[in-house]
Every structure is written in structure tokens, then in C-alpha cells.
C-alpha positions, 0 to 999 in steps of 0.5 A: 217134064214132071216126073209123072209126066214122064211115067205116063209117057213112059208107060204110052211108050211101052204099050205102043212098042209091045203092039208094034212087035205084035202087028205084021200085016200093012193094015194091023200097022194102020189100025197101030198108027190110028191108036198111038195116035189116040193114046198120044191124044189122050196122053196131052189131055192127061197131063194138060189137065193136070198142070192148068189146074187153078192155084189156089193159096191160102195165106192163114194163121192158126188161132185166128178165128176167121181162118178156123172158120174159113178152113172148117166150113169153107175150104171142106166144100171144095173137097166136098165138091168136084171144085178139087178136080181143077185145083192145086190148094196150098195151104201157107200157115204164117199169117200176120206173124213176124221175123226178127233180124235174129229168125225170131218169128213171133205169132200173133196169138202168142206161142202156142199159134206158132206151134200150130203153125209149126205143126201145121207145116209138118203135117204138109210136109209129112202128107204133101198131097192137099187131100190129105193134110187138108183133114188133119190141119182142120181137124186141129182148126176144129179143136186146137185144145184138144186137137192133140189126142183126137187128131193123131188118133183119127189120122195118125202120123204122130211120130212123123209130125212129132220129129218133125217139130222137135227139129230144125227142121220145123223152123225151116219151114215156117221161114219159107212159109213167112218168105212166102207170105212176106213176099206177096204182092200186093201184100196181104192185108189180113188173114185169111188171105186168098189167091188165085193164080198169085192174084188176091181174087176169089172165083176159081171157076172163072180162073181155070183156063183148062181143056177138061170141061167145067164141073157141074158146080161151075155153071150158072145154073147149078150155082143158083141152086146149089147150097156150095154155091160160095165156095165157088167164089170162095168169098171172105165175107168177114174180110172187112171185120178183120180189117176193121178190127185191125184198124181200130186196135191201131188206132 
């Protein structure tokens, strides 16, 4: 059981024992019975909601322009949407990065992709909550110049991130980061790379099998009239462009 699942049991718990010790009478006892019942109810649907939420990866790199793009314009809907109410998000900075036999891991971009994707890595795990480091690492994908004094200033958390990148601890991260990505099946192909439920598939709505109701966004009609539409299927529409230009460069 997850620890907030037992908090909120444990607190069901309370509240059913303080009612009990109030109630004497046979039918006070019956009205008690009727609502542990509906509280225990109430309780399942809570915590069943929160473990069939939709697990959505995103497997990215930081000075890719397609994942810049995809993080600032495409993921900020599912936020701005009721789409975060059934999905765990979970951001995996490493892209099309490599590891040495020595743990030498080369970037892409170059060094300074490996440090945003070190910095990146310390700023989830500063602020695990998805809602909350979501901001500050679009916040960097919106100006990696700059990102240094307007980021920190809008969002704080330097010293956190700071130490946490100036460590080892940085470098541990990335490595489990790259065991994640390195681990895919099937293997990525380009970034970014999307998967729902560990799948390479982009229709979050059709994944969800919870008991909570569908949102609005979710139904049919209101995806032919809404302008989040996309983000529903969440469609790398430039998924081919990178393939393609990976393609010709190996040629």
C-alpha cells in the first residue's frame, strides 16, 4: 500500500472510531453502518483513481529543438487542460546521449545539453511533483541562454539545484536516466520520444481505464471543437523530420 493510501485509510479509520464511541442506540449503530459503508466507498474510488492514472514519458533531450517545442507548446496543454487530472507525466532528460564503458556520458549537443539535462534531473529531483518542475524545465527549454537568471528568479530553488549539480549526485541521475532510456522496448528511435503505459503510442485518453469519468476534453465532441484538441493524442507531428534528418546525416 502507498503511503498516501494508508494516510487516508488511517484517517477513514479515525473518524469511523470517534462516530462508533459517539453512537448507543441499535438505529444511531445503523445509520454508522450505512456511512462506514459509504466512506469505505468513497475511500476505493480515491485511491483507485489515483493508481489508474495514465503513465505518460517523455524520453527528451534539452537543446533538441523538436523537444523544446513539443515541452513548450505541447505538454503546457495537458496542464492547461483537465488531461493532468488522469496522468502521471514523467519527464526522462537524456535523449540520444551515450555512455561510455567508463560512465562517460556524451550529449548530442555537446556539453552544455549535458548540463541541462543534469540540471533538468535536479530540478525533478528537487520538485518531484510533475506540476511543479514541469514549469521550471520549460522555463530553461524557453530560453536555454538565459535561462539561468530569469528561471531561478521566477521559480527559485537555486541552491537546491546548484548542489545538486555540483555533486555526484547529478551524475547518478543521468545514469538512471540513460538506464531508462536504454532500456526501452522497442527502442527509441528519435526524441522526443512518447510512451503511454510503456507503450510508443500517443492517445492518453483511450489509455485511461479508470473508474473516474472521462473529462470534457476527452469526448468527441468537444475534441472537434476544441483548440487542445492535439494534445489529446499528443501527436509528434515532426516525428519523421527527425527521422529523416537523422537518416541523411548517416548517410
Amino acid at each position: 500500500m502507498r503511503a498516501t493510501q494508508f494516510k487516508h485509510f488511517f484517517g477513514i479509520n479515525v473518524i469511523l472510531r470517534m462516530l462508533f464511541t459517539m453512537t448507543s442506540s441499535s438505529s444511531h449503530r445503523l445509520v454508522f453502518f450505512c456511512l462506514a459503508c459509504l466512506l469505505f466507498t468513497f475511500s476505493y474510488n480515491f485511491v483507485a483513481g489515483e493508481s489508474d492514472k495514465v503513465k505518460l514519458n517523455l524520453y527528451y533531450e534539452s537543446l533538441c529543438p523538436y523537444c523544446q517545442s513539443f515541452i513548450a507548446d505541447g505538454l503546457v496543454k495537458i496542464f492547461d487542460s483537465d488531461l493532468h487530472t488522469i496522468t502521471d507525466l514523467k519527464l526522462v532528460p537524456f535523449g540520444n546521449a551515450h555512455v561510455s564503458d567508463k560512465l562517460t556520458v556524451t550529449c548530442q549537443h555537446g556539453e552544455e545539453e549535458c548540463k541541462l539535462n543534469a540540471i533538468e534531473a535536479c530540478a525533478i529531483r528537487t520538485w518531484p511533483d510533475p506540476n511543479v518542475h514541469y514549469w521550471f524545465i520549460r522555463c530553461i527549454e524557453n530560453d536555454t541562454t538565459n535561462w539561468e537568471s530569469s528561471c531561478f528568479t521566477k521559480y527559485g530553488g537555486k541552491k537546491a539545484i546548484k548542489d545538486c549539480y555540483t555533486s555526484d549526485l547529478s551524475k547518478t541521475l543521468i545514469l538512471g536516466y540513460a538506464n531508462q532510456t536504454l532500456s526501452l522496448k522497442p527502442k527509441h528511435i528519435y526524441v522526443p520520444w512518447v510512451t503511454v503505459n510503456g507503450k510508443p503510442q500517443y492517445e492518453v485518453c483511450k489509455a485511461y481505464k479508470g473508474k473516474a469519468s472521462l473529462q470534457k476534453i476527452c469526448h468527441s465532441s468537444a475534441l472537434s471543437k476544441s483548440p487542445q484538441s492535439k494534445v489529446v493524442k499528443l501527436q509528434v507531428s515532426y516525428a519523421d523530420e527527425v527521422f529523416n534528418h537523422q537518416a541523411k546525416n548517416l548517410n
